[in-house]
DODREN-757767 format. One record per residue (C-alpha): residue number from 1; chain; x, z, y. Coordinates in steps of 0.02 Angstrom, whole numbers, plus 50000, padded with zeros to 5 digits. Each point is the difference from the previous one (the first is absolute). Example, Ala and Ser with C-alpha at 12.3 -4.5 7.8 and 13.67 -1.06 7.14 Angstrom:
BEGIN
+-------+------+-------+-------+-------+
| torti | firo |     X |     Z |     Y |
+-------+------+-------+-------+-------+
|     1 |    A | 50615 | 50390 | 49775 |
|     2 |    A | 50069 | 49967 | 50172 |
+-------+------+-------+-------+-------+
END
This chain:
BEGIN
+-------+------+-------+-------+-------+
| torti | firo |     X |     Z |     Y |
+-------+------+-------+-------+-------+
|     1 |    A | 56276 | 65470 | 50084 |
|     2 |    A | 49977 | 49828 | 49908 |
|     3 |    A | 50207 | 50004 | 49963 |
|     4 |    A | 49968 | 50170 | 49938 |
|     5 |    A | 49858 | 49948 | 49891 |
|     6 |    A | 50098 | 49847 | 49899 |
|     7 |    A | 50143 | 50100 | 49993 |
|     8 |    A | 49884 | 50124 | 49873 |
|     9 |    A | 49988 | 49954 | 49833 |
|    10 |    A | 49834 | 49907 | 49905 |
|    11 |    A | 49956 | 50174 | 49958 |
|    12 |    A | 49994 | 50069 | 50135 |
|    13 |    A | 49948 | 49846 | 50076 |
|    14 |    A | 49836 | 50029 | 49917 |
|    15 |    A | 49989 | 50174 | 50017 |
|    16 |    A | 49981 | 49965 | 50176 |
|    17 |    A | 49869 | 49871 | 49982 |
|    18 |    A | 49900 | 50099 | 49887 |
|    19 |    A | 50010 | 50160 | 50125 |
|    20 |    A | 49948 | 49864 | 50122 |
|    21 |    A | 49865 | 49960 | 49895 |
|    22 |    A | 49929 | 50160 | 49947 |
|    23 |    A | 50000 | 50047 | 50198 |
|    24 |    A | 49877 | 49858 | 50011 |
|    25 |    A | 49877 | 50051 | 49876 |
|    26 |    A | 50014 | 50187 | 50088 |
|    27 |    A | 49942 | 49916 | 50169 |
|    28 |    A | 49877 | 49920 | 49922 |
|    29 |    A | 49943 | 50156 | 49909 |
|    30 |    A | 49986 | 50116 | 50168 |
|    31 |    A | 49877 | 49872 | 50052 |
|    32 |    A | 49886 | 50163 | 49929 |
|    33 |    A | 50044 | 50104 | 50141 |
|    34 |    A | 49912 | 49884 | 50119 |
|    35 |    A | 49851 | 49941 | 49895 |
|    36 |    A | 49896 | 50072 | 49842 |
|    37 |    A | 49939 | 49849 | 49960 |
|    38 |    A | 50065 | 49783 | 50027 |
|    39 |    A | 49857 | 49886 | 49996 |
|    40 |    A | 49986 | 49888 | 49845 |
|    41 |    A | 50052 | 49846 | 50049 |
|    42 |    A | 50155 | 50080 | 50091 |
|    43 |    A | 50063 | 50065 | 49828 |
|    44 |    A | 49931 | 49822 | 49922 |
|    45 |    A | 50122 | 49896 | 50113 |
|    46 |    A | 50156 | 50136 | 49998 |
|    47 |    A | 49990 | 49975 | 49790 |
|    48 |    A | 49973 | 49827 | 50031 |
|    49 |    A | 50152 | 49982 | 50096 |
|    50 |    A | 50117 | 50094 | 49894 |
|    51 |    A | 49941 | 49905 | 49859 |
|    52 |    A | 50052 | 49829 | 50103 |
|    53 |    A | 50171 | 50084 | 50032 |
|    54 |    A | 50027 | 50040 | 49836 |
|    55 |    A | 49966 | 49855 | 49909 |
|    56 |    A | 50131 | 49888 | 50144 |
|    57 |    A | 50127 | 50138 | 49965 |
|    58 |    A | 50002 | 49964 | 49815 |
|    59 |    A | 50004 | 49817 | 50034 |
|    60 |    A | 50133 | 49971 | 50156 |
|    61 |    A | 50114 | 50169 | 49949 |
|    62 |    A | 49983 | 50010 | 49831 |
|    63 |    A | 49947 | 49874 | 49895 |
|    64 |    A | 50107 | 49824 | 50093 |
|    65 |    A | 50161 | 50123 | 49999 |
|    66 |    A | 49963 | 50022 | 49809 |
|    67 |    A | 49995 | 49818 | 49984 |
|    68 |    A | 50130 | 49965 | 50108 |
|    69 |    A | 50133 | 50145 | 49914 |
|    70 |    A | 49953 | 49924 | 49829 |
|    71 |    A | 50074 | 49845 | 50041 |
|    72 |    A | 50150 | 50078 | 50065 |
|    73 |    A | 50014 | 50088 | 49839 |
|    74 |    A | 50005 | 49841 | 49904 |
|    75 |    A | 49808 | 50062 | 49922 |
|    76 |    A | 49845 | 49905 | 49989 |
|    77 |    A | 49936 | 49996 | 50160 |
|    78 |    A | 49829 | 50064 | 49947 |
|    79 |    A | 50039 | 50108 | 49859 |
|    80 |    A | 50065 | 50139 | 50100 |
|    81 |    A | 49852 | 50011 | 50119 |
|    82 |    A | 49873 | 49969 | 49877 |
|    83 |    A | 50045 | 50130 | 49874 |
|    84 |    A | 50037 | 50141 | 50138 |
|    85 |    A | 49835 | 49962 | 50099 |
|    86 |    A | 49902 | 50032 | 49840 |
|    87 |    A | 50115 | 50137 | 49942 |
|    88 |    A | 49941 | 50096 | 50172 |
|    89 |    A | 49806 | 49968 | 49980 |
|    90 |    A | 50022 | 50062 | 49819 |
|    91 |    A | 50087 | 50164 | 50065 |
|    92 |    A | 49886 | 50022 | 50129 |
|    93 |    A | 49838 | 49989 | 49862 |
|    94 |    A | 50061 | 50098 | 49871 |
|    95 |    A | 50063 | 50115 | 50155 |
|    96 |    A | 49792 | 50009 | 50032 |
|    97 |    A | 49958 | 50037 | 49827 |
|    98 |    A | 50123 | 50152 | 49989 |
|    99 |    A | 50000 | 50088 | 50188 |
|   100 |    A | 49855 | 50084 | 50038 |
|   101 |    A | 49924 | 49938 | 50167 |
|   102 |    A | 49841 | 49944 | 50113 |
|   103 |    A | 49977 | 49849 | 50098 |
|   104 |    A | 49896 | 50030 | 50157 |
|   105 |    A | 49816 | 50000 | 50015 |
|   106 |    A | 49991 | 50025 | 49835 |
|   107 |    A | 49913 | 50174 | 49909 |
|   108 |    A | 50112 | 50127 | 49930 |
|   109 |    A | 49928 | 49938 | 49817 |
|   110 |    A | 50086 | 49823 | 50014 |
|   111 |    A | 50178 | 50060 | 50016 |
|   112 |    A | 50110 | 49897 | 49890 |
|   113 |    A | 50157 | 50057 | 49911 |
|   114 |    A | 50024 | 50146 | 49866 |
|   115 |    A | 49827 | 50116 | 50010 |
|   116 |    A | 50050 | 50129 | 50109 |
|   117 |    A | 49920 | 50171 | 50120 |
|   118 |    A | 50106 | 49952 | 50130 |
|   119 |    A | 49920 | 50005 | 50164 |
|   120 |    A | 49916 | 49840 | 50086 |
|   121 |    A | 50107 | 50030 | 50155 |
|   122 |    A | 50141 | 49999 | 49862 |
|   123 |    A | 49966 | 49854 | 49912 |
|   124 |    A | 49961 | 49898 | 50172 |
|   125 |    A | 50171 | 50026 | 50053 |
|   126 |    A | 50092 | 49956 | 49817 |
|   127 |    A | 49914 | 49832 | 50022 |
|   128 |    A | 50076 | 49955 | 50178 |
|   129 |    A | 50175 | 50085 | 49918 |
|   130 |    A | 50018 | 49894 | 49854 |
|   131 |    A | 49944 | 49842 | 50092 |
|   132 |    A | 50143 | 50033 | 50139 |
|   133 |    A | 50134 | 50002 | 49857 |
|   134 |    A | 50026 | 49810 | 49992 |
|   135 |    A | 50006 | 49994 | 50184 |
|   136 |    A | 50149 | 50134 | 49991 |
|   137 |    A | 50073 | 49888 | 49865 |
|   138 |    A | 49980 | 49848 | 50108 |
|   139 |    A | 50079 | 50069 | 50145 |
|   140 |    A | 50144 | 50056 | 49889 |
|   141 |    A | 50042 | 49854 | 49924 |
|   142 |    A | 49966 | 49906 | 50151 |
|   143 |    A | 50176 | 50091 | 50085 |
|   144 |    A | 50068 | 49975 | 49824 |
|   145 |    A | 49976 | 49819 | 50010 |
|   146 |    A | 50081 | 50006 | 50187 |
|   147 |    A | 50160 | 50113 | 49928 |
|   148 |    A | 50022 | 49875 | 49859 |
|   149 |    A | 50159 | 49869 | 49986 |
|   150 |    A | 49914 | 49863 | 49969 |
|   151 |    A | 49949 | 49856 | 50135 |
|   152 |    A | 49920 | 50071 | 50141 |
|   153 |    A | 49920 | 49848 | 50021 |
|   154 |    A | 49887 | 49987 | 49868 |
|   155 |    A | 49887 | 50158 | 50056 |
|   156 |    A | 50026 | 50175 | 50019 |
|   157 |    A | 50069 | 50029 | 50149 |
|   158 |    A | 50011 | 50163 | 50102 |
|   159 |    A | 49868 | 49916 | 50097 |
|   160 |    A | 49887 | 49970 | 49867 |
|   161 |    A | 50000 | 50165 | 49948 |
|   162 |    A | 49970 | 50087 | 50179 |
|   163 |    A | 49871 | 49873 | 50028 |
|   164 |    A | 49904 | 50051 | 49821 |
|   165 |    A | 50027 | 50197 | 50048 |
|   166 |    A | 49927 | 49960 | 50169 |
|   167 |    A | 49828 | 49922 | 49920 |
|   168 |    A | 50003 | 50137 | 49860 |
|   169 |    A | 50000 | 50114 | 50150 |
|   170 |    A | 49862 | 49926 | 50074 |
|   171 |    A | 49867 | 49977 | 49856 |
|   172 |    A | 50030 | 50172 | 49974 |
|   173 |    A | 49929 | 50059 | 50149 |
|   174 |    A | 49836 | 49973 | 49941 |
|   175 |    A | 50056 | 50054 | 49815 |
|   176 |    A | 50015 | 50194 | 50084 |
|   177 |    A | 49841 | 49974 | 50073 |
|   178 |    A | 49913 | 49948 | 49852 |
|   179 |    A | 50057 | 50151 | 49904 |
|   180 |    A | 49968 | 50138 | 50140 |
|   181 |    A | 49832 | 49932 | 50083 |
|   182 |    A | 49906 | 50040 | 49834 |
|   183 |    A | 50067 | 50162 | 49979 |
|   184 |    A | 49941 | 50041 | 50183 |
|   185 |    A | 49828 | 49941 | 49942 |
|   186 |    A | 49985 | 50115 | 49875 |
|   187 |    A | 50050 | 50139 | 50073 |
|   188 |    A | 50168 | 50025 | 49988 |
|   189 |    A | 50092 | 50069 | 50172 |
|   190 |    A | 50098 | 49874 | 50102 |
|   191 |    A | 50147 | 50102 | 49969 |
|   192 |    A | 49988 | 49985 | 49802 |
|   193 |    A | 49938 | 49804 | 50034 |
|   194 |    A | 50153 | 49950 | 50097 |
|   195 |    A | 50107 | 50096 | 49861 |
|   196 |    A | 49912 | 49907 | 49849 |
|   197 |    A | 50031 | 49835 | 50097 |
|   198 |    A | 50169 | 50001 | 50033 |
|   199 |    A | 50049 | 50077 | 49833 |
|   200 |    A | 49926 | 49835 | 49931 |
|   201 |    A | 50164 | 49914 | 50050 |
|   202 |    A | 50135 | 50124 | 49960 |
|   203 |    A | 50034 | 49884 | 49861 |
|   204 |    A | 50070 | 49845 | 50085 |
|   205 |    A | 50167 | 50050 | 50081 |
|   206 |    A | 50008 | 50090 | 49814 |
|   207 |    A | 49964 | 49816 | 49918 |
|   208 |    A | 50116 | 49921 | 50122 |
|   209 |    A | 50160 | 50099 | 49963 |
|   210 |    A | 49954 | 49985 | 49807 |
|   211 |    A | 49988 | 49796 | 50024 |
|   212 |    A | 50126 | 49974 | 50110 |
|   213 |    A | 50120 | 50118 | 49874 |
|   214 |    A | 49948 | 49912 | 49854 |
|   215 |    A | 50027 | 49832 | 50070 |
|   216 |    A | 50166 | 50042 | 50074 |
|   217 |    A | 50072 | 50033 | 49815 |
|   218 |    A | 49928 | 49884 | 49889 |
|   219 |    A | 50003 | 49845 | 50134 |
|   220 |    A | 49926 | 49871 | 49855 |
|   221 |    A | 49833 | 50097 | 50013 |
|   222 |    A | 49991 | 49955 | 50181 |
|   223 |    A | 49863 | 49826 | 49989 |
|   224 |    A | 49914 | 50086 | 49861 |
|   225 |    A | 50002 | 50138 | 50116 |
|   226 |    A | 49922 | 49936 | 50152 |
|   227 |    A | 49866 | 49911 | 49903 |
|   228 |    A | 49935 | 50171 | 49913 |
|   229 |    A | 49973 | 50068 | 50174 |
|   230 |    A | 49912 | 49850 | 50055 |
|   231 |    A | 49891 | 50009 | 49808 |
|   232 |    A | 49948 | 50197 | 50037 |
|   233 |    A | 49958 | 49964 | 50185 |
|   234 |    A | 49894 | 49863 | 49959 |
|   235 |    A | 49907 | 50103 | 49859 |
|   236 |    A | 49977 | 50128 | 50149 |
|   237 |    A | 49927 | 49872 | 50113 |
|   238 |    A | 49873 | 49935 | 49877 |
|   239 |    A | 49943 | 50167 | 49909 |
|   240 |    A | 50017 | 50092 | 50139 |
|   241 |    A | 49999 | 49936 | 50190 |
|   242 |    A | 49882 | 49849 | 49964 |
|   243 |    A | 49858 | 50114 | 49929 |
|   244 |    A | 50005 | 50155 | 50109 |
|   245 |    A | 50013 | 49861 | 50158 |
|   246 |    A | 49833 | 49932 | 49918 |
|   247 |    A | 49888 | 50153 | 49986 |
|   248 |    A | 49862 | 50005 | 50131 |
|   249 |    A | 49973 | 49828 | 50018 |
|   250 |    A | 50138 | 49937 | 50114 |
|   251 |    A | 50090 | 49902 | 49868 |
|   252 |    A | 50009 | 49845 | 50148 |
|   253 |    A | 50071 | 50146 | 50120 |
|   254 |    A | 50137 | 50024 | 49872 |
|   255 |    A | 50028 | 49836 | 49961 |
|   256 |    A | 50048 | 49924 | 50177 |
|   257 |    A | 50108 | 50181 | 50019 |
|   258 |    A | 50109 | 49963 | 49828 |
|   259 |    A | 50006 | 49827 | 50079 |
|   260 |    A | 50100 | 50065 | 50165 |
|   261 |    A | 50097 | 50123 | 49902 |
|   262 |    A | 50055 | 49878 | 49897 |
|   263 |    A | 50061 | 49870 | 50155 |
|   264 |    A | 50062 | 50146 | 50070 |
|   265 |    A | 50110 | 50051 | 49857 |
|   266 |    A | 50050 | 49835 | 49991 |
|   267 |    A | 50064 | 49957 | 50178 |
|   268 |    A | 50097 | 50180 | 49988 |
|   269 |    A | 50081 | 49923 | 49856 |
|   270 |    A | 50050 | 49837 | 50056 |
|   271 |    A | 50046 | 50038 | 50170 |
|   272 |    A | 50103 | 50158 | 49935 |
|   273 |    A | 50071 | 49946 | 49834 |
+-------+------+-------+-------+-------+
END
């Protein structure tokens, strides 16, 4: 099976991971069949976690392979890097101020993006979906990076990449929780819960294919690249994870969880890649 999966191309390479991926957040989203509601500091140190994944993704898979292909490329080593990783927080905010969506806990009058009479359960799931894009394009240009011609040896591996799918895999276990455990609460049937949960990463084997694609025929974009994903994840992590890990008081909770997910994240990393 692992022959047959290098023998694939970075494509498809990703497509895999970000099937793998999405299956994830779908585990974690028929949590609902087994529980109507997770106690708050559960949730707290699940967000919490992802967010400490997150942020040691962008650094160990993303952001010192963008440093590393720069110099390969003969480019300032922190130009690259610098201007993707603020290129992908700027996509990701003016991403906010034009899709219409909900971040949890939060009444149906806050909902950011164009005004809109979409539904709350709508607009709850929109803000999961566009958040999972950069960790589609991650994953994507992650297998890009491993498919590329250039040194092997300074980051990017096919290692490296299985290693960041892997931890994207597992911070979005409690992702599909955190979209379908509300919807439970208010009402909605564990049927339609599960459904609205898992839809929330359809995106990312989507994303992956388009990143890996793009990066596979304009190679130059490739540091620039990496360093975007790494940008829009962290914007994720601070305007998303940090404050929905915070709400009900267990901010220490979350804390020490983001701490393990990040060491976590990290050893899969460095052992792997």
């Amino acid at each position: 099976m692992i022959e047959q999966f290098t023998a694939l191309s970075a494509a498809q390479q990703a497509l895999v991971a970000g099937l793998f991926t999405w299956s994830v957040t779908a585990v974690g989203a028929a949590v609902v069949f087994l529980t109507r509601k997770l106690p708050q500091a559960v949730l707290a140190s699940m967000l919490g976690f992802a967010a400490g994944v997150m942020i040691a993704a962008s650094v160990w898979s993303l952001l010192l392979p963008a440093i590393e292909r720069s110099v390969l490329l003969g480019l300032p080593a922190w130009l690259p890097p610098a201007a993707g990783f603020l290129a992908g927080g700027l996509f990701l905010r003016v991403a906010d101020r034009l899709l219409p969506h909900l971040h949890l806990g939060l009444p149906r009058s806050e909902s950011e993006g164009v005004r809109t009479t979409w539904e709350r359960t709508t607009l709850l799931v929109l803000a999961i979906t566009l958040h999972n894009i950069p960790e589609g394009l991650a994953i994507g240009v992650a297998f890009a990076a491993a498919a590329s011609q250039l040194d092997v040896s300074a980051g990017g591996t096919l290692t490296s990449a299985v290693a960041l799918s892997i931890g994207i895999g597992i911070q979005n276990f409690p992702e599909g929780i955190a979209v379908a455990m509300p919807l439970r609460q208010e009402g909605a049937s564990a049927g339609k819960s599960f459904w609205y949960g898992q839809l929330s990463a359809v995106v990312e084997p989507v994303a992956a294919v388009a990143g890996a694609t793009a990066i596979t025929l304009v190679g130059g974009l490739l540091p620039y690249a990496l360093a975007f994903a790494a940008g829009a994840m962290i914007y994720v992590v601070v305007e998303e994870l940090i404050p929905e890990a915070h709400q009900g008081g267990r901010a220490d909770l979350a804390t020490l969880s983001a701490m393990i997910g990040f060491a976590l994240m990290m050893v899969l990393d460095v052992a792997l890649g």
